[in-house]
LOVEXVEX-37501 format. One record per atom (N, C-alpha, C): x, y, z; residue in three letters. Coordinates in steps of 0.001 Angstrom, whole numbers, plus 524288, in hexadecimal, padded with zeros to 5 digits. Layout:
# residues N
XYZALA/...
***
This chain:
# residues 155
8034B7FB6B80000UNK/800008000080000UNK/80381804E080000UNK/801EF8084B7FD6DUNK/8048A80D0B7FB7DUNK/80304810A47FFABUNK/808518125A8028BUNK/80725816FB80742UNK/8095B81BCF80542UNK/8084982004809CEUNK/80ACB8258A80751UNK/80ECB82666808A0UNK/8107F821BF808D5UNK/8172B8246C809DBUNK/81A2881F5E80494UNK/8182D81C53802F2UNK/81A9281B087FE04UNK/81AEE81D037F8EAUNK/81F0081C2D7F69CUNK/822FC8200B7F277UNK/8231981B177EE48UNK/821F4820667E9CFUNK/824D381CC97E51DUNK/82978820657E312UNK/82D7981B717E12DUNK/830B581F7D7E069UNK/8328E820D87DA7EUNK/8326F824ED7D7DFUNK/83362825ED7D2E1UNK/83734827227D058UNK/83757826F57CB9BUNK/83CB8825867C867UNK/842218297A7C929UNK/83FAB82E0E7CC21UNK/844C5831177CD80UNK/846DB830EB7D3C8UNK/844C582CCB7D6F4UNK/8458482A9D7DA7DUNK/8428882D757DF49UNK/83F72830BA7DDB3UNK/83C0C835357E295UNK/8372682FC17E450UNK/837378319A7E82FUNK/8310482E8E7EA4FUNK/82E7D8316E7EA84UNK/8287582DDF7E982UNK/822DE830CE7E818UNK/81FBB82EE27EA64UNK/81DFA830137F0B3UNK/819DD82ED17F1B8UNK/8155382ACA7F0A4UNK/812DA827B17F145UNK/80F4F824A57ED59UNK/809F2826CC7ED1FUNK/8075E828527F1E7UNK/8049982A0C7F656UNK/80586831837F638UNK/80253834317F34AUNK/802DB83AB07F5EFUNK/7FDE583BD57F682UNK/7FF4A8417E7F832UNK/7FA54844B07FB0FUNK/7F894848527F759UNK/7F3CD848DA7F455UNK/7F2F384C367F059UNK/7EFC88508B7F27BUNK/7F0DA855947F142UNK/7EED7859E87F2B7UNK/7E9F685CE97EF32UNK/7E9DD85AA57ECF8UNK/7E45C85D0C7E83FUNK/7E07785CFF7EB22UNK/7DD3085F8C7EB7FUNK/7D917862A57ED85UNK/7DA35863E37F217UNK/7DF0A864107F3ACUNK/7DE13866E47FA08UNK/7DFFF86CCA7F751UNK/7DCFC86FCB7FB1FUNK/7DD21877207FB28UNK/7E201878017FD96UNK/7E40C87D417FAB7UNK/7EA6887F917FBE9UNK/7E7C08806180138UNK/7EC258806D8035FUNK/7ECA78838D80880UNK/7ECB487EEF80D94UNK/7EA1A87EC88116BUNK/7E9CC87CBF814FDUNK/7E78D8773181479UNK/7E3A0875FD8114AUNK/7E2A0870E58104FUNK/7E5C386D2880C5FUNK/7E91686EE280AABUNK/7EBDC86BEC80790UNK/7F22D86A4A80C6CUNK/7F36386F2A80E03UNK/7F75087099811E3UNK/7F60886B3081622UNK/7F21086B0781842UNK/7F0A38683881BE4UNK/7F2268626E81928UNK/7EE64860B181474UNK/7EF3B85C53810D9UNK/7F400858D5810CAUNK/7F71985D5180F34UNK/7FDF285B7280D9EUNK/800CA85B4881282UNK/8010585D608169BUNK/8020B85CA581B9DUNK/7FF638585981EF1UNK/7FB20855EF81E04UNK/7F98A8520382190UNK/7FA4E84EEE81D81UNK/7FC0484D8B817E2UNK/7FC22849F0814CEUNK/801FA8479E814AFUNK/804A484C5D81671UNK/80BFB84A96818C5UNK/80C0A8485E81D51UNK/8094184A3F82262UNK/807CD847E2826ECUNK/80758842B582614UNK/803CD840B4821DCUNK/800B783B3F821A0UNK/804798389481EC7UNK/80991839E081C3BUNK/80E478371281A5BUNK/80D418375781389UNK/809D383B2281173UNK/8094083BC980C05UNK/80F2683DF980B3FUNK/812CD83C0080640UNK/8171A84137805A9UNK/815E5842287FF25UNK/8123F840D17FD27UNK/811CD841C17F7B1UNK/80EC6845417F6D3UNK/80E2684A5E7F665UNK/8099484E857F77BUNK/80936851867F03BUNK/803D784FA57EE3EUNK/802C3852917E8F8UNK/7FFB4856EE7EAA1UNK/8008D85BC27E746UNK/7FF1A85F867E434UNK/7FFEB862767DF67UNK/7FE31865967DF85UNK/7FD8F8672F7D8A4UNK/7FB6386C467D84EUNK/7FD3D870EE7D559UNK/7FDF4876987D51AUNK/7F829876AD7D474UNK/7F612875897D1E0UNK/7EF1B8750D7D12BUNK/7ED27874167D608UNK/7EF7D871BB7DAC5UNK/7E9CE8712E7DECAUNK/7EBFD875277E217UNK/7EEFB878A47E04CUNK/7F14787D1C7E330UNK/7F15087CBF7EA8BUNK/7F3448782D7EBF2UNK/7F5A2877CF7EFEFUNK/7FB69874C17F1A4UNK/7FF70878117EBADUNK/803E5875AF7EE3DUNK/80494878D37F19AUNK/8053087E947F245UNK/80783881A97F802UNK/8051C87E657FD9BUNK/8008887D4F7FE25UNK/7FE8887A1C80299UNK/8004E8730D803CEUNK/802068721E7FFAAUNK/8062A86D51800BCUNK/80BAD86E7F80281UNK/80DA38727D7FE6DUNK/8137B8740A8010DUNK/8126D8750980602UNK/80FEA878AE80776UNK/80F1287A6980C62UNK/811918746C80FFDUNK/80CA08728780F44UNK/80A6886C38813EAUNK/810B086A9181346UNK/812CE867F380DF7UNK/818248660480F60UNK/81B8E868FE810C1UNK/81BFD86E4F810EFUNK/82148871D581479UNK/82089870B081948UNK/81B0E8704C819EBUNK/81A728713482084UNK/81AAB86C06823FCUNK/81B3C86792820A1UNK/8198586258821C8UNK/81FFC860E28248FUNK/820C585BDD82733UNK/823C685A7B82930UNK/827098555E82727UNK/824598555F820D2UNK/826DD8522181F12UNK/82A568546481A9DUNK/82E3B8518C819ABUNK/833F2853E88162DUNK/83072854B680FE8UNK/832128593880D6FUNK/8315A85BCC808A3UNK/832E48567580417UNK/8390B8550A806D1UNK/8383785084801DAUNK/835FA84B2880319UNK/831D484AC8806E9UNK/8314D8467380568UNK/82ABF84708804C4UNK/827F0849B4801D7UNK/825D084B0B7FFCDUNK/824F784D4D7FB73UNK/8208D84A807F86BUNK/82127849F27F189UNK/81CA184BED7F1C5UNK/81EBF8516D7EE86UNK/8183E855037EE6DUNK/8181A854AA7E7CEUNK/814708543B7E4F7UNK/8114A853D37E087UNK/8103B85A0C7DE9EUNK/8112985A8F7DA71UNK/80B4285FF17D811UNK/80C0585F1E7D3C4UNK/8080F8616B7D25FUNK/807F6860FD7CBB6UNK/80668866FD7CC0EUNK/809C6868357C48EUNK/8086186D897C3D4UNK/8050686D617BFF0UNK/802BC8722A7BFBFUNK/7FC1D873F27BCDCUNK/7FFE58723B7B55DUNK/7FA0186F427B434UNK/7FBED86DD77AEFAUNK/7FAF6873CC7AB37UNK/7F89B8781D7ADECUNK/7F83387B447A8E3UNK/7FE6487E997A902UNK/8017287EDE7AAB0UNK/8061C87F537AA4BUNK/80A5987DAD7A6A9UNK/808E8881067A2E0UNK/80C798800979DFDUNK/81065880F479B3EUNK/81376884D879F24UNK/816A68880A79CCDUNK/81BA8887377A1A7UNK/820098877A7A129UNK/8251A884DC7A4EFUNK/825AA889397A81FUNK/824B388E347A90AUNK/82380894367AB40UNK/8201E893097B04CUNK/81A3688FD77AD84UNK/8156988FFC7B07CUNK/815E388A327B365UNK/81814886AE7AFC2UNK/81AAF880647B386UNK/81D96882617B739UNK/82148884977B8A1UNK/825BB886A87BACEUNK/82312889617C011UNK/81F5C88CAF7BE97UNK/81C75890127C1EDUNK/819B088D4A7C4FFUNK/8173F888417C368UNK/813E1885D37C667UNK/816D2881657CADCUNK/81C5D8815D7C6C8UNK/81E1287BD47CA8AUNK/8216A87F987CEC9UNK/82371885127CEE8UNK/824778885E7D329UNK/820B0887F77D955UNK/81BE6889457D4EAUNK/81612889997DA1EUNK/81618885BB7DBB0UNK/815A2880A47D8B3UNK/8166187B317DC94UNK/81A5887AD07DF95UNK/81E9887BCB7DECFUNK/8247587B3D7E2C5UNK/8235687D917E6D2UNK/822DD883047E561UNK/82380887107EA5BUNK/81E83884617ED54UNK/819A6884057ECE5UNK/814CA881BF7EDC8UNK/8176287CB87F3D9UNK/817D4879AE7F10AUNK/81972874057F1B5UNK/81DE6872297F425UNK/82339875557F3E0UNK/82770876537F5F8UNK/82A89872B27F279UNK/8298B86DB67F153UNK/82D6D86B237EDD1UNK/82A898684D7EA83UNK/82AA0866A07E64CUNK/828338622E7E476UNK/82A4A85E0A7E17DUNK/825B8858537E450UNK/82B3A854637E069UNK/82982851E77DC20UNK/8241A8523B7DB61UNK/822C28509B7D538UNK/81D3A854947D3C4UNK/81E26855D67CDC4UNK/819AA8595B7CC92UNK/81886855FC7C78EUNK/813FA855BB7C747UNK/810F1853F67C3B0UNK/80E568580D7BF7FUNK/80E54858687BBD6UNK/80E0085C8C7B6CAUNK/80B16859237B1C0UNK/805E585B217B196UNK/8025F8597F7ADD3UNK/8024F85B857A8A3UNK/802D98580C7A572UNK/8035785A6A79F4DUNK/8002C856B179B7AUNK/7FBF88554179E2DUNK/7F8178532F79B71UNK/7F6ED8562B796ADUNK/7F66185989797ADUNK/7F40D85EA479132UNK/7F85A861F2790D7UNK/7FAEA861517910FUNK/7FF9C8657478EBAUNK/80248862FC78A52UNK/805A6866CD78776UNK/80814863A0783BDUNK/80F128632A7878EUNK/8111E8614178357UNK/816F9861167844CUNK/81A5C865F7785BDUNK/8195F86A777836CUNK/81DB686E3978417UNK/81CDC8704878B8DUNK/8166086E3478D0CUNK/815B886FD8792AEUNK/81ACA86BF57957FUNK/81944866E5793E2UNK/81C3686373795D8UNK/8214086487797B2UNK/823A2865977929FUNK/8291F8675C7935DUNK/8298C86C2C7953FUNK/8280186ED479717UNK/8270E8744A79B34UNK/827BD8718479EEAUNK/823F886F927A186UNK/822E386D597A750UNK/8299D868CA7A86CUNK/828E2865AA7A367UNK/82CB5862FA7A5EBUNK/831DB8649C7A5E8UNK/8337986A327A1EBUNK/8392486D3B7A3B9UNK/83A1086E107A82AUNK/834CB871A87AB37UNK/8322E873BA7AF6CUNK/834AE870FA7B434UNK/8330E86A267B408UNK/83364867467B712UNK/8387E865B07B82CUNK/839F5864B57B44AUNK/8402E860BA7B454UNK/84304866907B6CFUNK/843C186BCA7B5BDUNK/8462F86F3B7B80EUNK/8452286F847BEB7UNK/8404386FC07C0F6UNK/83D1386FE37C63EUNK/8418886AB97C857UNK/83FE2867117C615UNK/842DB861F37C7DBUNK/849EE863637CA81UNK/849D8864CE7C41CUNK/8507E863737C4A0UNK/85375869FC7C8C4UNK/84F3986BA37CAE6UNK/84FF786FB77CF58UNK/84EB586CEA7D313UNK/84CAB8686F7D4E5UNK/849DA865F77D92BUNK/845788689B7DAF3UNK/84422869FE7D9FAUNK/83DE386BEE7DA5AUNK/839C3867B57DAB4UNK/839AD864167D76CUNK/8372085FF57D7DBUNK/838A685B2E7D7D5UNK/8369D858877D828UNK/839CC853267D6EDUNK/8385484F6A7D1AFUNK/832A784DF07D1C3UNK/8304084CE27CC07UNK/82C6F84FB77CAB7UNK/82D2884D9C7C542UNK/8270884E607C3B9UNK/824C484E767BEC4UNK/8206884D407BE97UNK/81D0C848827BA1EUNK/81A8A84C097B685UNK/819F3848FD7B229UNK/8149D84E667AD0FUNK/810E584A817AD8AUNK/80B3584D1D7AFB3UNK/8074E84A487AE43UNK/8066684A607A813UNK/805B0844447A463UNK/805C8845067A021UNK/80044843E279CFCUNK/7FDF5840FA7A113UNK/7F95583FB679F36UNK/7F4A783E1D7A3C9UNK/7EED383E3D7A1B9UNK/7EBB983A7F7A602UNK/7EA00835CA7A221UNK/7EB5D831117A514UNK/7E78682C467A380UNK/7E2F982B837A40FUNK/7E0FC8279C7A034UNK/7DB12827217A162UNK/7D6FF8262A7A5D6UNK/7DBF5822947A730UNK/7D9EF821C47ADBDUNK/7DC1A826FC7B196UNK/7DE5382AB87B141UNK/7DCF382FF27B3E8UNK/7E3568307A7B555UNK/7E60182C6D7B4ECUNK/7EB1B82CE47B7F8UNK/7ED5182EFA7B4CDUNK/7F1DE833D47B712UNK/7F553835D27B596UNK/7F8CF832827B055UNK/7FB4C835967AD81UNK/800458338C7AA1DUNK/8041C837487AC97UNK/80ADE833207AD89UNK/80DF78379C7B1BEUNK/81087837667AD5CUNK/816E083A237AD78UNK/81969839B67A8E1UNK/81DFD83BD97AC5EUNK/81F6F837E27AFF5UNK/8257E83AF67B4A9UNK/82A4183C297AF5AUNK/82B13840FB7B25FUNK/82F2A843FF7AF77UNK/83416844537B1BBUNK/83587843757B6B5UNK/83A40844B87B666UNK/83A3E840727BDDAUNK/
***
């Protein structure tokens, strides 16, 4: 049986949680704050969000203040797919950092975009990276019929 403290581990040797705590629909501020802080309490270290449910500042918050170590926690976001331009990618993956305090995988949807977005986002990325800023991170490339994601790990 799969607990929240088991890891898979991936091809660049980081561990990933199996088990996280997703933050979508909780409200910025105090109810999300509360969320991510009693969800570290309860031994979650995999914590998702995403610039769209506009409560990464209320997660950073919960993990600065929390008593568990920065790296051993794997925070998630994904940035807004209408972001098309390496200016406005750039801008958004700033707000997530500063937001969030570090991040170790971002997920980036390019279901409807063409290629030249692609290669924006993923210059974008491999630079963020190779500053340590992040650690991975994936292009959403497609949805299947049955609803599940298509990943397409990049680096």
């Amino acid at each position: 049986m799969t607990t929240i403290t088991d890891t898979f581990e991936l091809n660049n040797g980081l561990k990933m949680p199996k088990v996280g705590f997703g933050t979508w629909q909780t409200k910025p501020g105090k109810e999300t704050y509360d969320a991510v802080s009693n969800a570290l309490k309860a031994g979650y270290r995999f914590i998702d969000t995403a610039t769209a449910y506009a409560n990464e500042q209320s997660v950073g918050e919960a993990i600065a203040d929390s008593d568990v170590a920065r790296k051993d926690i794997f925070v998630q976001t994904k940035l807004p797919g209408e972001s098309k331009t390496y200016d406005k990618t750039m801008a958004d993956f700033d707000r997530s950092l500063k937001a969030s305090i570090w991040i170790t995988l971002i997920l980036i949807s390019f279901t409807h975009h063409g290629h030249g977005t692609k290669w924006v986002r993923t210059t974008m990325l491999k630079t963020a990276m190779s500053g340590g800023l992040c650690k991975i991170f994936t292009l959403v490339t497609g949805l299947s019929r049955s609803g599940f994601l298509t990943l397409t790990p990049t680096i």
